[in-house]
KOLTORSE-712582 format. One record per atom (N, C-alpha, C): atom name; x, y, z; residue number from 0. Coordinates in steps of 0.05 Angstrom, whole numbers, plus 5000, padded with zeros to 4 digits. Example, Ala and Ser with C-alpha at 12.3 -4.5 7.8 and 13.67 -1.06 7.14 Angstrom:
! KOLTORSE-712582
margu, X, Y, Z, tinu
N, 5264, 4886, 5156, 0;
CA, 5246, 4910, 5156, 0;
C, 5264, 4934, 5156, 0;
N, 5257, 4955, 5142, 1;
CA, 5273, 4979, 5143, 1;
C, 5258, 5001, 5157, 1;
//
This chain:
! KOLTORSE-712582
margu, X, Y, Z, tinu
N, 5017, 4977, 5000, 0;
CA, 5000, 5000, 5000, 0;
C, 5018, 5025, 5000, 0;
N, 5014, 5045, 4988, 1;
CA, 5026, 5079, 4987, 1;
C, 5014, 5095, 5011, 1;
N, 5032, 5107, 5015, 2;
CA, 5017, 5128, 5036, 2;
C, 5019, 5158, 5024, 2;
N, 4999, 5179, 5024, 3;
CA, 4991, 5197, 5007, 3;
C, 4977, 5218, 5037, 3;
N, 5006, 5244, 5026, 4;
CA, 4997, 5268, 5048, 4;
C, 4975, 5286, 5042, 4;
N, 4952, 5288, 5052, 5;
CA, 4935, 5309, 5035, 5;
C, 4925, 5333, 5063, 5;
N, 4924, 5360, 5054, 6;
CA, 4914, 5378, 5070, 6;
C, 4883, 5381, 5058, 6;
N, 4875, 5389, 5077, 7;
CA, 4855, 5393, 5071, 7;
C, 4832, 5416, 5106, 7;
N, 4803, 5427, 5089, 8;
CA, 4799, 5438, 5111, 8;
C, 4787, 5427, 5142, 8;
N, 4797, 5445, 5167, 9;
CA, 4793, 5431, 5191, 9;
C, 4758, 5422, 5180, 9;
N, 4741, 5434, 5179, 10;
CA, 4716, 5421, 5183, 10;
C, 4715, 5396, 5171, 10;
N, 4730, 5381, 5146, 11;
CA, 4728, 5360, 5135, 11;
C, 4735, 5338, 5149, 11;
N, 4757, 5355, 5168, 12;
CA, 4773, 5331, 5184, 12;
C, 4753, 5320, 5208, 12;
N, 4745, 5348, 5227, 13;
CA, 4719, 5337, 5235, 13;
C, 4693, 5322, 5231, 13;
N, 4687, 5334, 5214, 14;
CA, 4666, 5304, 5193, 14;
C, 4666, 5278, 5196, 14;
N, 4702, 5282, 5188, 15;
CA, 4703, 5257, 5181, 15;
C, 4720, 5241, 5208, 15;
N, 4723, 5258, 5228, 16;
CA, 4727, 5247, 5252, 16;
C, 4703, 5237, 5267, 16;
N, 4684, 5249, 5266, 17;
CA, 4653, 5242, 5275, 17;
C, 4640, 5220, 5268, 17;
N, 4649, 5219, 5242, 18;
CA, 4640, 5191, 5223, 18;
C, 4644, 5170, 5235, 18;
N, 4670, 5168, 5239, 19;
CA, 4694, 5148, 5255, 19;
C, 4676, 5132, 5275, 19;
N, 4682, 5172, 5294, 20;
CA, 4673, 5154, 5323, 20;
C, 4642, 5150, 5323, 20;
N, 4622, 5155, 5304, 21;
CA, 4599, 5143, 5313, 21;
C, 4597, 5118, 5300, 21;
N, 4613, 5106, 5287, 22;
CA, 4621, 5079, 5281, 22;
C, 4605, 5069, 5262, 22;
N, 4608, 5101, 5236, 23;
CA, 4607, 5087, 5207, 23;
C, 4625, 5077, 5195, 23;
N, 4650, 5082, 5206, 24;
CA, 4675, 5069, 5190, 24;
C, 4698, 5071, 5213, 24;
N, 4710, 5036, 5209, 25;
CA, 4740, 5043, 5224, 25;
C, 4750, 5056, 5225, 25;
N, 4759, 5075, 5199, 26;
CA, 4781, 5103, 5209, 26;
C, 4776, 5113, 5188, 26;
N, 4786, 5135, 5184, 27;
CA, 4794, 5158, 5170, 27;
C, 4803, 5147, 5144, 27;
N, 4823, 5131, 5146, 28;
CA, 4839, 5125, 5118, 28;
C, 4814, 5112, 5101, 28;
N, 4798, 5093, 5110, 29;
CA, 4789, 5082, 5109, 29;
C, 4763, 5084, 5099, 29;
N, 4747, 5111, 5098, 30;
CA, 4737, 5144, 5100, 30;
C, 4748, 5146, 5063, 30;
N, 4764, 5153, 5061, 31;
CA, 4782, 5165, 5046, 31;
C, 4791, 5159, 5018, 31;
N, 4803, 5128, 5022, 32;
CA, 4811, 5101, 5008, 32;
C, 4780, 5104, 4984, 32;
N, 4752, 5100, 5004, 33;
CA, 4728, 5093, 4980, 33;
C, 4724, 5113, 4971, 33;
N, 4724, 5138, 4983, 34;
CA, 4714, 5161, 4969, 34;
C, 4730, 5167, 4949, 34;
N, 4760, 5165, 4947, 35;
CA, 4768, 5163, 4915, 35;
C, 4768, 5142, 4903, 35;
N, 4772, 5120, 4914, 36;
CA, 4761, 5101, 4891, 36;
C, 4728, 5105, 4868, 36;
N, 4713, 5109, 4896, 37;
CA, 4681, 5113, 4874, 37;
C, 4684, 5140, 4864, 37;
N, 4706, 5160, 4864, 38;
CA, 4711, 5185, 4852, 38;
C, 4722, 5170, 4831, 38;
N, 4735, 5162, 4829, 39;
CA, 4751, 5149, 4814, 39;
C, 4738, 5134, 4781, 39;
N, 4720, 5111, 4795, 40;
CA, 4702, 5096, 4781, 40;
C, 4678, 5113, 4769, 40;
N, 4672, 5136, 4780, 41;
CA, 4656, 5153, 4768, 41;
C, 4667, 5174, 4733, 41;
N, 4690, 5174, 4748, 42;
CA, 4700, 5188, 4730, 42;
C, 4725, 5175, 4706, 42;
N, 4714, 5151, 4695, 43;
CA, 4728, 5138, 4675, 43;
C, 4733, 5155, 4650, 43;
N, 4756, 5161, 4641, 44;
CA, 4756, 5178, 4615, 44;
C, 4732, 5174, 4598, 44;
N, 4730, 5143, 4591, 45;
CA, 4711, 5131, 4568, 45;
C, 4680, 5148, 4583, 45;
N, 4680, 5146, 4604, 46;
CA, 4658, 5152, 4614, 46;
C, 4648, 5176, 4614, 46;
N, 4671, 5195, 4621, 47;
CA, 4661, 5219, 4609, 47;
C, 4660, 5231, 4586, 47;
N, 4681, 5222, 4574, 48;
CA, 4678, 5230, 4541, 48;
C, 4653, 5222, 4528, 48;
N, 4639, 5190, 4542, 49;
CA, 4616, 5189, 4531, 49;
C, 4591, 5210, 4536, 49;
N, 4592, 5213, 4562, 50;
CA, 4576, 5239, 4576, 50;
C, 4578, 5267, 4548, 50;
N, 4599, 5278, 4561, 51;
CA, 4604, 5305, 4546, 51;
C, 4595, 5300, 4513, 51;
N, 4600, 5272, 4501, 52;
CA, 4595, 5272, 4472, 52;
C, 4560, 5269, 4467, 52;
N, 4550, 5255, 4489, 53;
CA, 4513, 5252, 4492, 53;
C, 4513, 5286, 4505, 53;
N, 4522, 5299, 4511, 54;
CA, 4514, 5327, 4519, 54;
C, 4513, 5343, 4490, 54;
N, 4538, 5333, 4477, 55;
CA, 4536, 5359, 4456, 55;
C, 4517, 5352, 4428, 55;
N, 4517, 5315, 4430, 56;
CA, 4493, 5311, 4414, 56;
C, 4465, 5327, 4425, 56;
N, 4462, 5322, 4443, 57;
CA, 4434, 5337, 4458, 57;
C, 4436, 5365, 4444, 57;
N, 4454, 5381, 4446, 58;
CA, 4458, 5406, 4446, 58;
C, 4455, 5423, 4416, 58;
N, 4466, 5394, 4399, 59;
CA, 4458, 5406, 4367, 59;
C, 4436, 5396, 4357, 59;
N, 4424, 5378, 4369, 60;
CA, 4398, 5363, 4357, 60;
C, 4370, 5371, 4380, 60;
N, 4375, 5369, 4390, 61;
CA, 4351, 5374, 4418, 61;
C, 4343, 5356, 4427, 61;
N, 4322, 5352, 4439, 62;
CA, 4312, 5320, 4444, 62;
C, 4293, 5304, 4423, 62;
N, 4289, 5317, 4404, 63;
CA, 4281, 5307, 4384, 63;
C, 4291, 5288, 4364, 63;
//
C-alpha cells in the first residue's frame, strides 16, 4: 500500500472524525481510500467522454 499526504479543511477533518467515532467506518483512511476510489470509478475517461459527447449531441439536435 502507498501512503499519500493530503491537507485539507479543519471542518472535513471533523466530519470525518465524527463519522469514525459514531462507528460508520473504522478510520479515516478508510473514510478516504472509498471516496476516491468511487471518485475514481465515476469518473472513467471513456465515461466521460461518453457523457460530454451525449451532451453535445443533445445540444445540436435537441431532444428530438
Amino acid at each position: 500500500m502507498t501512503a499519500l499526504s493530503i491537507a485539507f479543511p479543519e471542518r472535513l477533518r471533523q466530519k470525518l472524525d465524527s463519522f469514525v467515532a459514531d462507528g460508520w467506518a473504522s478510520s479515516a483512511d478508510d473514510i478516504v481510500v472509498e471516496a476516491l476510489r468511487r471518485f475514481l470509478d465515476s469518473h472513467e475517461p471513456g465515461l466521460i467522454e461518453s457523457q460530454v459527447m451525449s451532451d453535445v449531441e443533445w445540444g445540436l439536435k435537441g431532444d428530438a
